[in-house]
N, C-alpha and C positions, 0 to 999 in steps of 0.2 A: 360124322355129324348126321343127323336125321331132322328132313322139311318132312312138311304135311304139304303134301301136293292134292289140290281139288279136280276133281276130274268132268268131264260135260261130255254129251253126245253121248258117240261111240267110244272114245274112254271110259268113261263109266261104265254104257252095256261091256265092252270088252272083258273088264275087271272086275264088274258084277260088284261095284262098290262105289259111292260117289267121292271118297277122298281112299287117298294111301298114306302110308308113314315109309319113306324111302331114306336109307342109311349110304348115304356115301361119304368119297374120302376128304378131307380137309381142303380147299380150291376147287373143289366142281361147281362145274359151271350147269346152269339153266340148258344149255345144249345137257348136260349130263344126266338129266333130270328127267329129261325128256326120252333119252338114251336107255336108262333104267326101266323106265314106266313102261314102254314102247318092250322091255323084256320081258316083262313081266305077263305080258300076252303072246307068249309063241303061239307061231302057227298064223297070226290075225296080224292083215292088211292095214293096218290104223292109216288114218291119213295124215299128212302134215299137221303140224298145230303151231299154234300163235303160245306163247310162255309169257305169263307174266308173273312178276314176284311184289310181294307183296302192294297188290292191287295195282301196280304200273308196270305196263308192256316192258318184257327185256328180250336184248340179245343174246343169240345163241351165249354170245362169249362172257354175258355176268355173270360174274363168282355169285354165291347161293350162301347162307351164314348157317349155322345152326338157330333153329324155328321159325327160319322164313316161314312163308305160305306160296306155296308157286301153283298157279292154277296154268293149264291145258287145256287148250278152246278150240279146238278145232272147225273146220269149216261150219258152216251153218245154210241149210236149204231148205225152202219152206214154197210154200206155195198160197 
Protein backbone atom coordinates (compact mmCIF):
# COMPACT_ATOMS: atom_id res chain seq x y z
CA UNK A 1 0.00 0.00 0.00
CA UNK A 2 1.31 3.61 -0.47
CA UNK A 3 0.32 6.94 2.06
CA UNK A 4 1.38 10.29 1.24
CA UNK A 5 3.18 11.38 4.30
CA UNK A 6 3.59 15.42 4.70
CA UNK A 7 6.63 16.23 6.09
CA UNK A 8 7.54 19.90 8.38
CA UNK A 9 10.69 21.14 10.04
CA UNK A 10 13.63 19.18 9.68
CA UNK A 11 11.75 16.38 7.78
CA UNK A 12 11.21 18.20 4.97
CA UNK A 13 14.99 20.08 5.09
CA UNK A 14 16.08 16.31 5.59
CA UNK A 15 14.33 15.04 2.41
CA UNK A 16 14.59 18.13 0.43
CA UNK A 17 10.80 17.62 -0.27
CA UNK A 18 7.65 18.81 1.75
CA UNK A 19 5.58 15.37 1.19
CA UNK A 20 6.74 11.66 0.19
CA UNK A 21 4.87 8.74 -1.30
CA UNK A 22 6.04 5.71 1.11
CA UNK A 23 4.95 1.95 -0.12
CA UNK A 24 4.72 -0.29 2.63
CA UNK A 25 3.29 -3.78 3.61
CA UNK A 26 -0.43 -4.39 4.21
CA UNK A 27 -0.83 -3.62 8.48
CA UNK A 28 1.83 -1.03 8.98
CA UNK A 29 1.44 0.95 11.41
CA UNK A 30 1.98 4.90 11.80
CA UNK A 31 5.18 3.78 13.99
CA UNK A 32 6.19 2.26 10.46
CA UNK A 33 5.76 5.13 8.66
CA UNK A 34 7.70 6.89 10.65
CA UNK A 35 10.31 4.02 10.64
CA UNK A 36 10.51 4.25 6.66
CA UNK A 37 10.67 8.17 6.31
CA UNK A 38 13.28 8.44 9.34
CA UNK A 39 15.30 5.80 6.38
CA UNK A 40 14.90 7.57 4.00
CA UNK A 41 17.60 10.17 5.53
CA UNK A 42 20.63 8.01 6.51
CA UNK A 43 23.17 9.43 7.99
CA UNK A 44 20.55 12.45 9.64
CA UNK A 45 19.81 12.78 13.42
CA UNK A 46 15.98 13.54 12.81
CA UNK A 47 14.27 14.03 16.04
CA UNK A 48 11.37 12.45 17.48
CA UNK A 49 8.03 13.36 15.89
CA UNK A 50 4.41 13.53 16.75
CA UNK A 51 2.24 11.17 13.63
CA UNK A 52 -0.88 12.05 12.74
CA UNK A 53 -3.14 10.27 10.05
CA UNK A 54 -5.37 11.82 8.46
CA UNK A 55 -5.60 15.19 10.28
CA UNK A 56 -6.03 13.30 13.98
CA UNK A 57 -2.97 12.68 16.18
CA UNK A 58 -2.13 8.67 16.13
CA UNK A 59 -0.34 6.08 18.06
CA UNK A 60 2.82 4.57 17.29
CA UNK A 61 0.49 1.29 16.98
CA UNK A 62 -2.33 2.69 14.25
CA UNK A 63 -2.65 0.59 11.32
CA UNK A 64 -2.20 3.09 8.15
CA UNK A 65 -4.87 2.14 5.08
CA UNK A 66 -3.86 2.74 1.57
CA UNK A 67 -4.18 6.82 0.73
CA UNK A 68 -4.19 7.82 4.16
CA UNK A 69 -2.26 11.16 4.65
CA UNK A 70 0.05 10.82 7.68
CA UNK A 71 1.88 14.00 8.50
CA UNK A 72 5.29 14.25 10.79
CA UNK A 73 5.55 17.28 13.06
CA UNK A 74 8.31 17.15 14.87
CA UNK A 75 9.33 19.33 17.61
CA UNK A 76 8.89 22.95 17.06
CA UNK A 77 11.38 26.02 18.71
CA UNK A 78 11.01 29.52 17.93
CA UNK A 79 11.95 32.43 19.83
Amino acid sequence: MTVRVLLFASYAEALGAPSVAVTLPDGATAGDVLAAVRGMAPGRALPPALVAVNQEYARADQRVSEGDEVALIPPVAGG
